[in-house]
N, C-alpha and C positions, 0 to 999 in steps of 0.2 A: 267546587264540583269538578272543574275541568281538570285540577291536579290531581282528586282522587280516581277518575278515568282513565287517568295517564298512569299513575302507579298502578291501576290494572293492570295493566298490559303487558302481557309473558316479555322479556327478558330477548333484545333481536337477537335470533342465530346467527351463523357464520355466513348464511346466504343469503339471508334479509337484511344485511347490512350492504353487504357486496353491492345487492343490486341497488340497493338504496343509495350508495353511492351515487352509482351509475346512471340512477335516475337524476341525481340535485346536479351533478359533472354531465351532464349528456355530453358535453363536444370534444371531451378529452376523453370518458368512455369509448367512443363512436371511432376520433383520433386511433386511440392506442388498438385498439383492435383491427380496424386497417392496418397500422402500421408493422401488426405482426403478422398480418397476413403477406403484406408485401415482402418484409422479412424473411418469408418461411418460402413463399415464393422465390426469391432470389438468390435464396440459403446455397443452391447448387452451383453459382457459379464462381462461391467462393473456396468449396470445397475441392479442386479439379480429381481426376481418377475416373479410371474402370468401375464401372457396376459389377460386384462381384457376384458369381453365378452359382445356381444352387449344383448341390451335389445329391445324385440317387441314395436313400439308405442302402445298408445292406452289402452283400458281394457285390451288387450292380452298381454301387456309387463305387467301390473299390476298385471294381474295373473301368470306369468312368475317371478316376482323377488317376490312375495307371496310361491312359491314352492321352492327357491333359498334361503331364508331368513328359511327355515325349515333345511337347512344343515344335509337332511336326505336324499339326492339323488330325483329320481322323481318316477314317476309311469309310468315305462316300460309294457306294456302291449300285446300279441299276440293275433291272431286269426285264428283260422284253421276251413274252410268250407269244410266238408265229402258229397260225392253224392255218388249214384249208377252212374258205367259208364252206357257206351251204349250198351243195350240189357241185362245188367247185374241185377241181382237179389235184387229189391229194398230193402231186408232184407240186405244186404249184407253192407250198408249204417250206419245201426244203429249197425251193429258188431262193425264197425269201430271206431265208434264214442265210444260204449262200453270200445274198447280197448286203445281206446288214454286218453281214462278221466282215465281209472284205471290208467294205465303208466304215467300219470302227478302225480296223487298223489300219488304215490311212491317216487317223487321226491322233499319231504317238505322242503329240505332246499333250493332249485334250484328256485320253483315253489308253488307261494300263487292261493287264490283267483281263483281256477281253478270253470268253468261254462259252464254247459251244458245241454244237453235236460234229464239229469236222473238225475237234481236237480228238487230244489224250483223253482217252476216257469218256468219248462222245455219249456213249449209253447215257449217263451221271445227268446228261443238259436234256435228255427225251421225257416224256413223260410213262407211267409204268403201259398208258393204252396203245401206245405207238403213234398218237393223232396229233400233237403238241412237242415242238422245238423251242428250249429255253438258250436265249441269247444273256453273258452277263457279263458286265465290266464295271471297272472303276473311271471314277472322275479324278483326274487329276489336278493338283495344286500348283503351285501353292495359294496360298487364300486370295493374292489379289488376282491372280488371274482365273480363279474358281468359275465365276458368273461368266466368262468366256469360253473356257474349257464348256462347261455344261449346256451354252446354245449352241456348239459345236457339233457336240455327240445329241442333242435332241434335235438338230434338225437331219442328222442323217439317219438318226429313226423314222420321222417323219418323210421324207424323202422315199425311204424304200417303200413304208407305207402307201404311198401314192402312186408307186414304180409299178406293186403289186395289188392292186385293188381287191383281186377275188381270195387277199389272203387276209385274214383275220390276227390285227397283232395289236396286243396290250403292252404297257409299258408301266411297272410301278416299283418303286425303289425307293431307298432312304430320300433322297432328295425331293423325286416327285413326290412322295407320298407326306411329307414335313411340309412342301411348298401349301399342298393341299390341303393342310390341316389349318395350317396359317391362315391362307385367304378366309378358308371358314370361319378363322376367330375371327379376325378382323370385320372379316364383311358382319356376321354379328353382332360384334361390338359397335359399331356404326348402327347398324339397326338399330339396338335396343337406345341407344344413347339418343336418336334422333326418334325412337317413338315414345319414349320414354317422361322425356320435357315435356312435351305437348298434354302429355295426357296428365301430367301432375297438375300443368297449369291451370286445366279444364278442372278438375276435382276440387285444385284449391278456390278455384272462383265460385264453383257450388258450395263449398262448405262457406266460405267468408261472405259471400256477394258483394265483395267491392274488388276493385284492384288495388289498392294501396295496402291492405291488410291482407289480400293474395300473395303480396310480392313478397315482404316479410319473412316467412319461413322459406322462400326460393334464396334471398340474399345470403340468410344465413347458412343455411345448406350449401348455398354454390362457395361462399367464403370461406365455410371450412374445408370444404372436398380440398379446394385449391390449395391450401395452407397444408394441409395433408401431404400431397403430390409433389408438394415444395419439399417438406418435410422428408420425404419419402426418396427421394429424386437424393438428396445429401446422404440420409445414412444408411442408400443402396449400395454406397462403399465398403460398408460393414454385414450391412444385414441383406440378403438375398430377396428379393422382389421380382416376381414376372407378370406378364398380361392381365395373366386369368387372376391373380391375384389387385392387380389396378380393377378391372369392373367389378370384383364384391365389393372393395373398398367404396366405389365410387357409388354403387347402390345401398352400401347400408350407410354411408354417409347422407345420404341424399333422405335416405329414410327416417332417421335417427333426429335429423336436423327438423325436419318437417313436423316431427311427432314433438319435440319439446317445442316449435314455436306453437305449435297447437294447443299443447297444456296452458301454453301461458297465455295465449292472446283469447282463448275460450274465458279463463277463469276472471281477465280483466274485464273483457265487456260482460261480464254477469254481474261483476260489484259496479261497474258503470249503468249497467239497468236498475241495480238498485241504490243509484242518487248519490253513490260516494266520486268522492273527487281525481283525479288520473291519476295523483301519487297516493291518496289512500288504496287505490285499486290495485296498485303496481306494488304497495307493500306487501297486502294482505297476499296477491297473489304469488311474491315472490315465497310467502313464509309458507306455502301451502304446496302450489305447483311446484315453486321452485327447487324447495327441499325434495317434492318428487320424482324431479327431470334428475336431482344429483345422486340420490339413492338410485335412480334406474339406470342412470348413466355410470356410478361407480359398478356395479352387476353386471352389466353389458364387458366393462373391460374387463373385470374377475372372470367372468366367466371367459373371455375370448383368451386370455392369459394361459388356459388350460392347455390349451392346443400346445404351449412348449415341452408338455410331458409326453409327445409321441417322439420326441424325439427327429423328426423330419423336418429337412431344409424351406422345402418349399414352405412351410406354415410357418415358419420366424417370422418373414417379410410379411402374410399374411396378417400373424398377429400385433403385426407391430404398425402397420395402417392401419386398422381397426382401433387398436387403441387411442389411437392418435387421432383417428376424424372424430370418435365418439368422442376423445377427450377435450376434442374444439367444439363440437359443437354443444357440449355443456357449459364450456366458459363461455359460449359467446352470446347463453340461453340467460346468462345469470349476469353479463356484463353490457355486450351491445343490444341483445334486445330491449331489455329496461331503457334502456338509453334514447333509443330510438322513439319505441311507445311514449313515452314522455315527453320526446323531440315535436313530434307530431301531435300527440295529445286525440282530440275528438276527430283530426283530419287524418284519422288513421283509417276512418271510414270513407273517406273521400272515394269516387269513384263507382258508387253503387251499380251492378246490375240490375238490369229493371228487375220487377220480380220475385228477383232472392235477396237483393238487397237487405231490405226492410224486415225481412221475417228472421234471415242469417243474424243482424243485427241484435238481435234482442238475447240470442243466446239460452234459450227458455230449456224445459225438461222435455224428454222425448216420452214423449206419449205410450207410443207405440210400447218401450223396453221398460214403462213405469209399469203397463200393465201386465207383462210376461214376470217382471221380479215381484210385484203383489200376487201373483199366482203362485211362484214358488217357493215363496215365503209362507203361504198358506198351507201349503203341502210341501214342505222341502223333501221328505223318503221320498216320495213316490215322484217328483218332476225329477231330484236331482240324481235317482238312481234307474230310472230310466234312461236320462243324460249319461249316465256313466256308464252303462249296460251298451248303448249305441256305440259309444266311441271304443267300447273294447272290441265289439264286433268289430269293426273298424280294423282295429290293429290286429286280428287274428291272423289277416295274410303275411304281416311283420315275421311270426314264430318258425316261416318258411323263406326267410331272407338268405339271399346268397350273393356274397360280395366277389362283383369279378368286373373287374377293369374291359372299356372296351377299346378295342385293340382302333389302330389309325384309319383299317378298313372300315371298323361297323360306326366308327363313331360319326360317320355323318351318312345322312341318305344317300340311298339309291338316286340317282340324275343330277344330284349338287356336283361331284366332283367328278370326272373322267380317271383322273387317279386310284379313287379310289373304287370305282364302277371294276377298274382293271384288276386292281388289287384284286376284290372277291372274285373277279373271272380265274384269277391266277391261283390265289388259294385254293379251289376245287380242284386243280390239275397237279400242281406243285405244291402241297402243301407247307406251308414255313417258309419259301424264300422270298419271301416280299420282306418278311418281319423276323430272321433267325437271329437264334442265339449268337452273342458276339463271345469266341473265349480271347480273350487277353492274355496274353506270356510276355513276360518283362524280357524275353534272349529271343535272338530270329537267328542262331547260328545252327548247325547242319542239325546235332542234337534234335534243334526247336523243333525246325522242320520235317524232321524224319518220325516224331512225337507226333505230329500235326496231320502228316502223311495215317499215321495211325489208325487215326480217327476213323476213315472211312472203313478198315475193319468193325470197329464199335459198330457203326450204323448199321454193317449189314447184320451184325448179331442182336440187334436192339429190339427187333421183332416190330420192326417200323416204330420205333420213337423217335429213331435219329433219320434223319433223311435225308437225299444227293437232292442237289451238288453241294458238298462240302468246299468252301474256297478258303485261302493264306494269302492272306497281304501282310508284306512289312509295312510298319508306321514308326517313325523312328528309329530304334534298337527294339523296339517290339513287334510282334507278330498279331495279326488279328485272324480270327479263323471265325467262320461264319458256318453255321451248324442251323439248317432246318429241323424244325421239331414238328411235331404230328399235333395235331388240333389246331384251333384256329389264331391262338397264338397266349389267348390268357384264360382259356376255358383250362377244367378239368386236367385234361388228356394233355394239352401241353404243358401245366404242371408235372405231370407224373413223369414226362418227358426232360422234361429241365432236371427234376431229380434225379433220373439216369446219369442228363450228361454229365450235372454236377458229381454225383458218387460214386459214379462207378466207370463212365467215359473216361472222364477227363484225371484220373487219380491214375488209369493206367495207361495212362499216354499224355502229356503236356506237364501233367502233373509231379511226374516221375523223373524230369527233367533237375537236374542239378542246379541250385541255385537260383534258378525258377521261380518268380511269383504267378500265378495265375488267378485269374478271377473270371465266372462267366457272367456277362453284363447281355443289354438288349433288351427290344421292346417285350420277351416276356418275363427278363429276368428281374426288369425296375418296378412292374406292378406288382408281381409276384414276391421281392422286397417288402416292398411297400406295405401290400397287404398283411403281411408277415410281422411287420414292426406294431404299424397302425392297430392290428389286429391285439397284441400284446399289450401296448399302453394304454391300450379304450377305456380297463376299468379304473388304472391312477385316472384319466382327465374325467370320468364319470364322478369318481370320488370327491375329487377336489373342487369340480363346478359344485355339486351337490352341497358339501361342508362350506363351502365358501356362501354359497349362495345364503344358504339355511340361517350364519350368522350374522352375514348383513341384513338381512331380515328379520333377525331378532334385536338386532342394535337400534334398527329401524324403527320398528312396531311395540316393542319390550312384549314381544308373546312367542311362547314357545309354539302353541296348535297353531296359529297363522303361518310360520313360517312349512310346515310339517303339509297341512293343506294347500299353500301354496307349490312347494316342489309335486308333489303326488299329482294336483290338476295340470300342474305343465310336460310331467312324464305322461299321462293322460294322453294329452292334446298331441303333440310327439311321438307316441307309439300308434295312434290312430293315422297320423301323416306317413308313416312309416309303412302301413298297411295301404293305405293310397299306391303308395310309389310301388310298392310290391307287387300288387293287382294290376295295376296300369304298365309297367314297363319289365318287368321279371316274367309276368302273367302274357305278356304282350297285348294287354287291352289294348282299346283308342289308338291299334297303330297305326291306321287310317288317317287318322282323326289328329293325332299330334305330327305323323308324317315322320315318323322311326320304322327303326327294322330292329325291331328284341332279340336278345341273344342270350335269354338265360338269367343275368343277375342284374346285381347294382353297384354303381359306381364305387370304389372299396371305401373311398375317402367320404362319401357324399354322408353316411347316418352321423356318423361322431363330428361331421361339420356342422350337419343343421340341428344336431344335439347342442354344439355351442352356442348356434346362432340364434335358435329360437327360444332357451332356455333367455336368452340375455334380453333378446327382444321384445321377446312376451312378458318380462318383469316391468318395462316400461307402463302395457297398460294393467296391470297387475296393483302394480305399484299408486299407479295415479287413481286407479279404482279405490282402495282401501284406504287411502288419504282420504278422500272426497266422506266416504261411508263412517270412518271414525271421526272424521269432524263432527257428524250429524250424533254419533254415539255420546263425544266424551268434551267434542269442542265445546265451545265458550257459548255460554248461551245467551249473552248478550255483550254490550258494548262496543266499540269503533274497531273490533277484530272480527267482529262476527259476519256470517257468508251471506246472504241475501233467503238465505232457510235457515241460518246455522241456530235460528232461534231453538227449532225441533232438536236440538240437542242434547241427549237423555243421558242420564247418569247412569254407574254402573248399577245400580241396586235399583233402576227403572222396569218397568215390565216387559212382557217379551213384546204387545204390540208395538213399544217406543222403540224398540230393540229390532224391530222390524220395521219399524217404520223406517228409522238411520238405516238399513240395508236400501229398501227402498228409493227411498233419496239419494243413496248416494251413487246407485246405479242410475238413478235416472241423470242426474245432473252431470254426469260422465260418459254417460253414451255417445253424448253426438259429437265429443271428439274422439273418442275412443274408434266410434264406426266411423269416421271420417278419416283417422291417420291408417285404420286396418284396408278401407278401402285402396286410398292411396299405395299401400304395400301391395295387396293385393292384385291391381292394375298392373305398377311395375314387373312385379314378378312373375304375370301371367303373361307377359310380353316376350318373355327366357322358351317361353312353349315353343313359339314362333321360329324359334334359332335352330338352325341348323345343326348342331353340336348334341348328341344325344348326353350329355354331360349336363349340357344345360337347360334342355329340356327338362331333366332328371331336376337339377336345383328347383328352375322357375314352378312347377307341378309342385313339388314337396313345400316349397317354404309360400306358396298360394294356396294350398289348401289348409295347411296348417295353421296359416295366421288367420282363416276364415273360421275355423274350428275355433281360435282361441278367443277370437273376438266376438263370437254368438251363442257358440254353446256352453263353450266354458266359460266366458266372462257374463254370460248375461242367465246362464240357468245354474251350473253350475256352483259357483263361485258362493251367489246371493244362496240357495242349498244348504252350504255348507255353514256358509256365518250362521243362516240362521238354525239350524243342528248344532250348532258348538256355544252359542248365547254369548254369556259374557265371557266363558272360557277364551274366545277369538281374542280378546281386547286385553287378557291380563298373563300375568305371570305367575306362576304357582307360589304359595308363601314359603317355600325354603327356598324359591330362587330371588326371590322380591329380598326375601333377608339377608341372602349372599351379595345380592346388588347392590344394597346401601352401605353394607358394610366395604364392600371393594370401594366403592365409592367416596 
């Protein structure tokens, strides 16, 4: 009897063997995966070199590696705007400015290029009301002695400041305004990272109620991040990686890791509730969850992969962490984990919180989302196109989306930064010279400069596009010229200004220069790129996630309508998030309330990001969903494979109640990891609100609402809707494709 049980039993896959390995080896499992971690970790000190740095698309990267290829540093430039305050004595205005121009050229080795209303062409440095004096200079290098140069010349700003009390004077420049920006990431990144932990910890001791099987999905997460970083840290030689690119990684890692130990340590303690033994449990689970953590895990990187088709530097590094933390924290779901649950066995519960202990333990059906999927199942029209009806409401503000970069001023509140507080004082007065246009000419001989001189005819013919003071620094053998443009630096109007300077400024003057390269680069000409390229490739990486997705999903499932209902419910859930973000920060809802200052649009990069990221993420419970449901469909209905329900197991040619019933089930038996890893995303990414960075407010808002949407309405109304609208169609494959498959086969 016991042989003819055993030749039941389907045939181990490639992942149920793995872990099964992993499970009989626990200490060389356990071993080897430390030891690649440490590896991966230490990988950079064998590789030595430079981090090589991203390049802008577009003209604006052209002008960028044009000043880069000069290996004479760049053209650091300040500005300091002098007023009379309030009620104060408008002479008091032009003292000050008096005394900051004298005190800068004092400073000849610190301070070039200084420019003001008691030069050549003093008008150019006033403002058009007559109420405001613009002060403006360069920092001088060379690099090591930069950070000396620049406490130099900022404390004789500060100085006159103090000299002159009753005058009112802003300071904001490439330097302050990048210093500015910086601390804001940072200080950020500290944040989230230290509010981050704590609150994962809290959720996962709610969802598990022990500590030993809390710590579990933190080990594995925090091992891969690290092995990541290792990773990452080596072939930043090659592949371009910055900041803001380390905290996604380190959040969807952290994410990613936490949601497959979840599938797997939920699906063991349910075969441990119903009386099978730790490696019967850790099989079944692996052949079940396991295959679903690798299928949702191989999607996550197809689809993150996409991101190579826009063509842009910064996303290489981007996609190339991504793939690499998901791609660890798969192995380490199907290698160390098993390894570990085994190592431990029942003391995996060790540690119970009073309370939740006991109930967490058992691992049972959720009540609550059995009784909302038997509802929808009973009426799928009318729940699931209601569901579908909301969420399009939802995404109606989407169809008025406008993608626009915000510039170094808007991007952080009003009282965070004194920089950037100056900046916007100084944009309303001077528009463009906080943030101008940089042109670039590869010659700075009389030609250049007489080219360059030019300019300031274009400006006044520009009909205010172009605007004073226009300044020329040499940078190596090339010339930089700095050109204010009209708007605020990446709205509308300073586009149309760029295109000025680009077509018609710059073509009959710098342009026209012999032998000349030129290119116009700057804070509005690199989003403006950006957007430009971004803009173009959207619909290859739309297409390719799409096809991509669609076939792993058929490979998966062998169903064409599964895969076809699954992409349509995640563009769903997606365009509804989309409308979110539209309402709330385009709209300038909540701007109280999130503590922004809206300026019009949305981030240009931010939709076709969280187009990748959530199309990948939400296949996770997607994925684990529809495992659970077709086990109860089509799995085994009895024997030592079978789930702790899998008895309900209904055959194709079963009725529609059985056929509902497996919906049923297998959203209930999936809920409470499903809402327990959504929460945990959830939490983290509502913690991005908090940040100072309207960038990242922007992400944390969009991909927290969105995975709220995926996880309740689409997964739990939704979803169960549609299977049960589609019957057995969902589970099969059409008979000219089933015949083409065996025959390939």
């Amino acid at each position: 009897m016991l042989r003819r049980i055993k030749s039941e039993r389907p045939r181990a896959g490639l992942v149920e063997s793995v872990a099964g390995w992993s499970a009989r080896h626990r200490t060389a499992a356990i071993a080897a995966w430390l030891l690649l971690v440490v590896v991966a970790v230490m990988s950079s000190s064998l590789f030595p070199g430079a981090q090589v740095r991203s390049t802008d698309p577009g003209e604006a990267g052209r002008g960028q590696r044009m000043i880069v290829a000069q290996d004479a540093g760049d053209s650091i430039r300040e500005n300091v705007m002098i007023r009379a305050g309030v009620g104060a004595d408008p002479a008091t205005r032009r003292a000050a400015t008096k005394d900051l121009a004298a005190a800068l050229r004092t400073l000849p080795d610190a301070v070039t290029d200084v420019g003001s209303p008691l030069g050549a062409h003093g008008e150019r440095w006033v403002s058009e009301d007559g109420t405001a004096d613009l002060v403006t200079f360069e920092l001088a290098g060379p690099d090591a002695e930069f950070d000396a140069h620049k406490r130099a010349a900022f404390a004789a700003v500060e100085k006159v400041t103090r000299e002159h009390p009753e005058a009112r004077v802003d300071q904001a420049g490439d330097s302050s305004l990048a210093s500015a920006v910086d601390e804001g990431i940072k200080g950020d990144m500290k944040r989230a990272e230290t509010t981050s932990l704590p609150l994962t910890v809290v959720i996962l001791l709610v969802v598990f109620g022990s500590l030993i099987a809390a710590g579990i999905p933190l080990l594995l997460s925090a091992t891969a991040v690290a092995a990541t970083f290792g990773l990452v840290d080596t072939l930043g030689r090659w592949v371009p990686f910055n900041s803001a690119s380390s905290a996604i990684v380190l959040l969807i890692g952290m994410a990613v890791g936490i949601d497959y130990s979840l599938f797997y340590l939920r699906r063991i303690r349910e075969e441990r509730a119903a009386g099978r033994s730790v490696q019967e449990a850790l099989r079944i689970a692996s052949r079940t969850s396991g295959h679903a953590v690798v299928v949702s895990g191989l999607t996550v990187m197809v689809c993150m992969t996409g991101l190579l088709f826009t063509g842009v530097d910064v996303f290489k590094g981007l996609t190339l962490g991504t793939v690499l933390v998901v791609g660890l924290a798969v192995l380490g779901s199907v290698t160390a984990l098993p390894a570990l649950v085994a190592a431990l066995g029942d003391r995996v519960d060790l540690g119970r919180i009073p309370w939740l202990g006991r109930r967490r333990t058992a691992a049972g059906r959720s009540r609550v989302w059995t009784a909302v999927a038997e509802r929808v199942v009973r009426r799928p029209l009318l729940t699931g196109g209601t569901a579908a009806l909301l969420l399009a409401v939802m995404a109606l503000p989407a169809l008025g989306l406008h993608l626009q970069d915000a510039t170094q001023i808007q991007s952080l509140p009003r009282g965070v930064s004194a920089a950037a507080d100056a900046g916007a004082r100084m944009q309303q007065v001077f528009p463009g010279v906080a943030t101008p246009a940089r042109v670039v000419v590869s010659a700075n001989g009389p030609e250049a400069r007489a080219a360059a001189d030019a300019l300031h005819e274009q400006a006044a013919r520009s009909d205010g596009a172009l605007r004073e003071p226009i300044t020329t620094v040499p940078v190596g053998d090339a010339l930089v010229v700095r050109v204010p443009l009209a708007g605020d630096g990446t709205d509308p109007e300073s586009g149309r200004a760029l295109e000025f300077l680009r077509e018609r400024a710059v073509p009959a003057t710098v342009g026209a220069v012999r032998g000349a390269e030129v290119a116009v680069a700057g804070r509005t000409a690199m989003p403006y790129d950006f957007t430009r390229q971004v803009n173009a490739r959207t619909p290859l990486v739309f297409a390719f996630v799409l096809v991509l997705a669609f076939v792993l999903l058929v490979v998966a499932f062998r169903s064409l309508a599964l895969p076809l209902v699954s992409i349509a419910l995640n563009l769903l859930s997606i365009g509804a998030a989309y409308g979110v973000l539209v309402a709330v920060f385009q709209g300038g809802r909540l701007e109280s309330l999130l503590n922004f200052n809206a300026y019009g649009g949305v981030v240009s990069w931010l939709p076709l990001f969280m187009f990748i990221i959530l199309f990948g993420l939400s296949m996770d419970y997607h994925i684990f969903i529809l495992s659970r449901i077709r086990e109860r469909w089509s799995g085994p209905a009895a024997g030592p494979d079978a789930s702790p329900d899998a008895s309900r197991g209904v055959s194709p040619d079963a009725s529609p109640d059985a056929s509902r019933a497996a919906i049923v089930g297998g959203i209930a038996a999936s809920a409470g990891v499903v809402t327990s890893a959504a929460v945990i995303m959830v939490g983290v990414f509502s913690i991005f609100t908090t940040l100072s960075a309207i960038e990242y407010k922007m992400l944390g808002t969009g991909m927290a609402v969105a995975i709220l949407i995926d996880a309740t309405v689409v997964r739990g109304v939704l979803l169960p809707a549609s299977l049960a609208l589609l019957g057995d169609r969902a589970w099969t494959l059409p008979g000219w494709v089933r015949g083409a498959w065996r025959r390939r086969s």
